[in-house]
N, C-alpha and C positions, 0 to 999 in steps of 0.2 A: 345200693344203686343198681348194681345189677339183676337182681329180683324186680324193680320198679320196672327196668326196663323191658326185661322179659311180660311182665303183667300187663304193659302196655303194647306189647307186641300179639300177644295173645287178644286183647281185646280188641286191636286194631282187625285182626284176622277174625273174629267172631264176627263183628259187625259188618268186615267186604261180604264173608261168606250170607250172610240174613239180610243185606240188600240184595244180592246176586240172587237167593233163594227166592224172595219175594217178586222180583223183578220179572224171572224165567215163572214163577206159576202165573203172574198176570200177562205174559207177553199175548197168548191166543186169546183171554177177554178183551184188551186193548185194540186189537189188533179187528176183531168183530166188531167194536165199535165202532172204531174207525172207518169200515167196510160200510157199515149201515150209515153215516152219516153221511159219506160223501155219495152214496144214493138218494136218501131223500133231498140231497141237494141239488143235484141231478135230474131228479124227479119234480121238484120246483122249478128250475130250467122250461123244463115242458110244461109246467102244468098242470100235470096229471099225476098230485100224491098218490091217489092209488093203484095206481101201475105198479108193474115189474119192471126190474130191471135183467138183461143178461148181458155178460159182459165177451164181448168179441176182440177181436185182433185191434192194433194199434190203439188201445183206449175209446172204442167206441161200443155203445150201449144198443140194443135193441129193445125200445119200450114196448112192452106186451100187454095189452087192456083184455082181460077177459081169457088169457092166453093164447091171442092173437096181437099179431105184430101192429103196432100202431106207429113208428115211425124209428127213429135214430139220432142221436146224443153223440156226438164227437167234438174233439177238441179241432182249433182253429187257431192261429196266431197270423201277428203279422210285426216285419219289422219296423214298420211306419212311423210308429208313434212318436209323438215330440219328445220323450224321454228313452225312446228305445219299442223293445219288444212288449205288445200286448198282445194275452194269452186268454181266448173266453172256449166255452161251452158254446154250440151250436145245435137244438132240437129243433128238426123238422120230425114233419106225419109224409106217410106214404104220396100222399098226395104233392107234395115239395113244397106244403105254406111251413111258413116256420113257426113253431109253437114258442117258442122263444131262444134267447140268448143272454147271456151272464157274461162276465169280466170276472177272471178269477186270478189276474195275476199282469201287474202291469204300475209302471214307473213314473204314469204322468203328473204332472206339476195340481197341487193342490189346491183346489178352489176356481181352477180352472180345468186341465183336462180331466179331473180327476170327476168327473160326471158322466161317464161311459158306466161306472161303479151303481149299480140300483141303490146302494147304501147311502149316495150322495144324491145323487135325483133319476126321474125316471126315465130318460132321454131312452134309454138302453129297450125299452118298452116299445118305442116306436117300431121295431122289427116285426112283432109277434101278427101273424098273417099273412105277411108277404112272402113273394114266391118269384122265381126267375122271372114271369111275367107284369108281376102285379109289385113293383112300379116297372114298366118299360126298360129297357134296358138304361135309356136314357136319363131315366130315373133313378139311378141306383150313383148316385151321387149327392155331396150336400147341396143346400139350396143357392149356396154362392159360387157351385159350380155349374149351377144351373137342372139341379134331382131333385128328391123327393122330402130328404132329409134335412133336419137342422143344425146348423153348426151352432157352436157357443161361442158368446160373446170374447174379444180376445184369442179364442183357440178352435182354430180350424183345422188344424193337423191332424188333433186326434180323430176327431168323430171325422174325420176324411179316410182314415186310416181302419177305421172301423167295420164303414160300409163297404168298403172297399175290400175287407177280410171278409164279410161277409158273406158278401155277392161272390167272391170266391167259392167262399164255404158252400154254397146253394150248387153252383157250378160243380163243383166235388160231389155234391151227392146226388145230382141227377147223373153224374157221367156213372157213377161207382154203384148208387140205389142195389140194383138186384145182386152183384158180385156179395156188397155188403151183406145183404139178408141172408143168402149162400150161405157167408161163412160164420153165421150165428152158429152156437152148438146147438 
């Protein structure tokens, strides 16, 4: 009994030890993939797969076309949402249009708010071009508050909560624009 034990003890420790082994020599491949993925994801955000990314302070990106700066990828949230906190990607170009924006993390109710998501429908598409002035300020709300955009049928919260993060977002990066390029490495 006691040899079984031992034998099983032994092989319990061989086997932690060759997942451990395995584990630590994949950690740096895992770890580059990972890196690369949430780039081209990134890079979909804006638009422009063949860009560079470089990554600056607080999670924000400097897209580089050609190895010149072509605009800025930063996160946005807000706690608006009918279910809480929504969290997207925000890519404007130097000029302050937005190349786009993405939903990468958020709570809303499914089949209703849950259409901010591109995976669900394209509502989230209606951003890409606009810019602090284009729609008016007055625009920069849904269409049942009297803006630019459309609410969904049932749920006005969210995509209220959206734009509203949004037009923030734009607001952030014309106050901040050259500080941020600054502090690119």
């Amino acid at each position: 009994m006691k040899r079984l034990v031992l034998q099983l003890t032994l092989l319990a420790g061989a086997c932690g030890l060759l997942t451990s082994l395995v584990q630590y020599s994949g950690a740096e491949r895992i770890k580059l993939n990972q890196l690369a993925y949430r780039n081209q994801q990134l890079l979909q955000v804006a638009g422009l797969p063949s860009a560079d990314l470089t990554e600056s302070q607080d999670s924000r990106f400097l897209i580089n076309v050609a190895q010149e700066p072509a605009g800025i990828i930063f996160p946005i949230s807000t706690d608006r949402g009918y279910n809480g906190t929504i969290k997207l990607w925000l890519a404007v170009n130097l000029q302050g249009e937005i190349l786009g924006v993405r939903v990468y993390a958020h709570s809303e109710t499914p089949g209703l708010g849950d259409k901010i998501d591109l995976q669900v429908a394209d509502w989230i598409l209606d951003f890409n071009g606009k810019s602090l002035i284009n729609p008016a300020i007055t625009g920069w709300a849904v269409k049942r508050d009297g803006g630019s955009f459309d609410q969904f049928s049932g749920a006005t919260i969210t995509p209220r909560a959206v734009v509203s993060a949004v037009h923030a977002g734009l607001t952030q990066f014309h106050q901040h624009q050259q500080q941020w390029l600054q502090e690119t490495p």
